[in-house]
Residue frames as qw, qx, qy, qz and C-alpha x, y, z in Angstrom:
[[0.721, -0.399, -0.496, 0.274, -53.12, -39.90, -92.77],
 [0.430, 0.144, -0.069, 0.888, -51.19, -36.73, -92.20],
 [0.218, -0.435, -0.335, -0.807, -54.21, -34.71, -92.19],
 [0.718, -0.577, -0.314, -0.230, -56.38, -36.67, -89.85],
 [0.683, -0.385, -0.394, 0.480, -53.33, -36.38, -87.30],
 [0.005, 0.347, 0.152, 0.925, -53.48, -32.57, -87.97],
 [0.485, -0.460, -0.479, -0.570, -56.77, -32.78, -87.00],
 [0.712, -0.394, -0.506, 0.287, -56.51, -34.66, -83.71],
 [0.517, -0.066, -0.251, 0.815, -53.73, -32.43, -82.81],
 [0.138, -0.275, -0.066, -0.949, -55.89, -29.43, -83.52],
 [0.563, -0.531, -0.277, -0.570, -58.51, -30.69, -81.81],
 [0.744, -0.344, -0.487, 0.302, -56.64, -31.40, -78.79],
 [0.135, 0.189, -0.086, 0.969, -55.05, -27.80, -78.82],
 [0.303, -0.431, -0.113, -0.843, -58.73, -26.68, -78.35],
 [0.707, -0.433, -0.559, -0.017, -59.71, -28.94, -75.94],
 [0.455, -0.020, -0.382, 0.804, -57.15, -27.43, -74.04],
 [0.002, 0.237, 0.100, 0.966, -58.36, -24.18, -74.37],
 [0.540, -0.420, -0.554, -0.475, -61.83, -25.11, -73.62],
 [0.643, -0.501, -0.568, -0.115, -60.78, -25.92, -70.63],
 [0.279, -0.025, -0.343, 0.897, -58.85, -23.25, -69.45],
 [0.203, -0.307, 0.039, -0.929, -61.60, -20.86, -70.27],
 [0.695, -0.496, -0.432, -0.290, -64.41, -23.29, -68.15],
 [0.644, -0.280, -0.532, 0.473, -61.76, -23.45, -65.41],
 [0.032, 0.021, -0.177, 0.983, -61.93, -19.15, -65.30],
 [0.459, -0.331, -0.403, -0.719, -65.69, -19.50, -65.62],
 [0.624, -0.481, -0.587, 0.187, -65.78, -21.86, -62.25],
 [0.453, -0.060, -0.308, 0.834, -63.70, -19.33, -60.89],
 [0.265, -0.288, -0.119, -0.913, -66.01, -16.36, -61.58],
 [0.594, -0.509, -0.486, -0.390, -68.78, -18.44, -60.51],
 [0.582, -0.234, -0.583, 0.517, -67.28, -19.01, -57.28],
 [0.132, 0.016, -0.139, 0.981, -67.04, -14.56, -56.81],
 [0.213, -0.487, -0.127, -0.838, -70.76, -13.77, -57.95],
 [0.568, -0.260, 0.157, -0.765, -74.14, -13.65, -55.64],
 [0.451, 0.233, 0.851, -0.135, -76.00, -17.13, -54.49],
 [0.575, 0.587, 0.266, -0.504, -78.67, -15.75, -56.91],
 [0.500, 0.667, -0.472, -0.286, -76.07, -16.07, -60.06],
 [0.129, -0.563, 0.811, 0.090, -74.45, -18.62, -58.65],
 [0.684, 0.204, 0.701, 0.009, -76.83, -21.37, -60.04],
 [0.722, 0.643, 0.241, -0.090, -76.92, -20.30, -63.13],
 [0.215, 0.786, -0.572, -0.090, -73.32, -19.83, -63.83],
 [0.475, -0.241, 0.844, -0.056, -73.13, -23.20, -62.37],
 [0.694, 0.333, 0.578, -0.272, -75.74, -24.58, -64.76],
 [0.782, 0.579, -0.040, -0.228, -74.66, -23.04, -67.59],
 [0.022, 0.580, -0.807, -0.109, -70.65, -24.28, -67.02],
 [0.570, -0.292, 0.756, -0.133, -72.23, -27.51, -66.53],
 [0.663, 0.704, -0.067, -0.243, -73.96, -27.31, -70.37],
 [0.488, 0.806, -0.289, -0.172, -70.89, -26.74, -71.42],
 [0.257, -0.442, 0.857, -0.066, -68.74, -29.34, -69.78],
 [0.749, 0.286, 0.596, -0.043, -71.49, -32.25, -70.92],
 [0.731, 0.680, 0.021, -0.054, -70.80, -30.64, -74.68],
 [0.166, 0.737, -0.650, -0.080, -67.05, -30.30, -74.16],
 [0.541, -0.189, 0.814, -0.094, -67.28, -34.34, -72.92],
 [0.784, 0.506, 0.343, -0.107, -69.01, -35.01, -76.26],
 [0.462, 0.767, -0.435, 0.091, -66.23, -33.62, -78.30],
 [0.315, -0.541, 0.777, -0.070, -63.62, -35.71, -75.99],
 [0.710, 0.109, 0.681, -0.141, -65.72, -38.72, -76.67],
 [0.721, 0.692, 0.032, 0.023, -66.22, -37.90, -80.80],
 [0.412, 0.806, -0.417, -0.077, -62.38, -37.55, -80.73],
 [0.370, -0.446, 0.814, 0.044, -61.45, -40.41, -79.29],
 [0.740, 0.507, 0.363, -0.253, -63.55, -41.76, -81.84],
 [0.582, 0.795, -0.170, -0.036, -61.36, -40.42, -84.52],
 [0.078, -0.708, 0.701, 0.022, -58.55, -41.81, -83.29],
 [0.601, -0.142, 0.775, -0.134, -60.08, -44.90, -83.24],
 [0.658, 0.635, 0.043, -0.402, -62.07, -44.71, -86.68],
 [0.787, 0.164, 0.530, 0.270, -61.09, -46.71, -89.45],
 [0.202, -0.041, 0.561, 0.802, -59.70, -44.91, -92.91],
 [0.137, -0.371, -0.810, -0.433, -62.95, -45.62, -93.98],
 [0.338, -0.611, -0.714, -0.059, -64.82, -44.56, -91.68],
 [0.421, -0.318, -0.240, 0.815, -62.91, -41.46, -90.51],
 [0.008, -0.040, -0.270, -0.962, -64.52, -38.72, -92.39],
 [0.444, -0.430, -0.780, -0.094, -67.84, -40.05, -90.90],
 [0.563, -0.594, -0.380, 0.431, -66.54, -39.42, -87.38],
 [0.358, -0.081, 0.050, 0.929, -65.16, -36.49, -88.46],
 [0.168, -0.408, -0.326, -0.836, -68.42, -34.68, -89.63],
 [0.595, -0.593, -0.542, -0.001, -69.99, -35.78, -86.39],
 [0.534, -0.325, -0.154, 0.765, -66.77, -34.19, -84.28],
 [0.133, 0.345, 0.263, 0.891, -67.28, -30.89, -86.45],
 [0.331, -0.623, -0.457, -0.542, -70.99, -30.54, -85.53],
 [0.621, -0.665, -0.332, 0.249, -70.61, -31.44, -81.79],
 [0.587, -0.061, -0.073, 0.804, -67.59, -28.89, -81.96],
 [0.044, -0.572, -0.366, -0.733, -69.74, -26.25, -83.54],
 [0.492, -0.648, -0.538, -0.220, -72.09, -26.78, -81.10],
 [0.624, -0.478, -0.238, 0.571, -69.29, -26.20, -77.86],
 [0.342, 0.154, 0.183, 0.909, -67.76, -23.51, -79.56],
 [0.257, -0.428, -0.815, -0.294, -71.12, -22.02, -79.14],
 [0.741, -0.549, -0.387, 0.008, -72.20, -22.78, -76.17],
 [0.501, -0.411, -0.211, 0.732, -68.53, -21.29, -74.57],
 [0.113, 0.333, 0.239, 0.905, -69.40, -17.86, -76.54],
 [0.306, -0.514, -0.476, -0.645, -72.34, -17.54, -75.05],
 [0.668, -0.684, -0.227, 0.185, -71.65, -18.38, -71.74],
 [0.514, -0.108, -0.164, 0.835, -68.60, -16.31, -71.64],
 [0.161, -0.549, -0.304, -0.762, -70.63, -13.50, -72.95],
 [0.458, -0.729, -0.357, -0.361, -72.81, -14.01, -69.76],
 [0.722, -0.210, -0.153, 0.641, -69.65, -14.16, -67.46],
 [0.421, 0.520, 0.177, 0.721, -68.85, -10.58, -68.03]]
């Protein structure tokens, strides 16, 4: 049980994070050209629909049976993977 509240906790820590660095990415988006500015818009919005999947797979895991945690957990991993991603790459284009 220890573990899986590790977990949570760590995966609230990054949520955090996540969403400082989307809240400096609005911010940029706000500075560049019209011409960038949809696509910096489009791709923060990417990444907000994948950071809302990870919110949504961890409230899962809070909810998740014993049994059934390590399910939700391999599900949370992937969708994490996936954000984790998805903010590399758009930060990358942020530059």
């Amino acid at each position: 049980m220890e573990k899986r509240n590790l977990y949570i906790e760590k995966i609230e820590a990054n949520l955090a994070q996540y969403n400082a660095k989307l809240a400096e990415m609005r911010a940029k988006a706000a500075e560049v050209q019209a011409d960038m500015k949809l696509e910096y818009l489009n791709q923060i919005e990417k990444v907000e629909k994948m950071r809302d999947n990870v919110k949504d797979k961890h409230e899962q895991l809070q909810q998740a049976s014993e049994s059934a945690w390590e399910d939700v957990k391999s599900g949370t991993e992937k969708a994490w993977n996936e954000l984790t991603e998805a903010v590399d790459k758009a930060t990358h284009r942020f530059k």
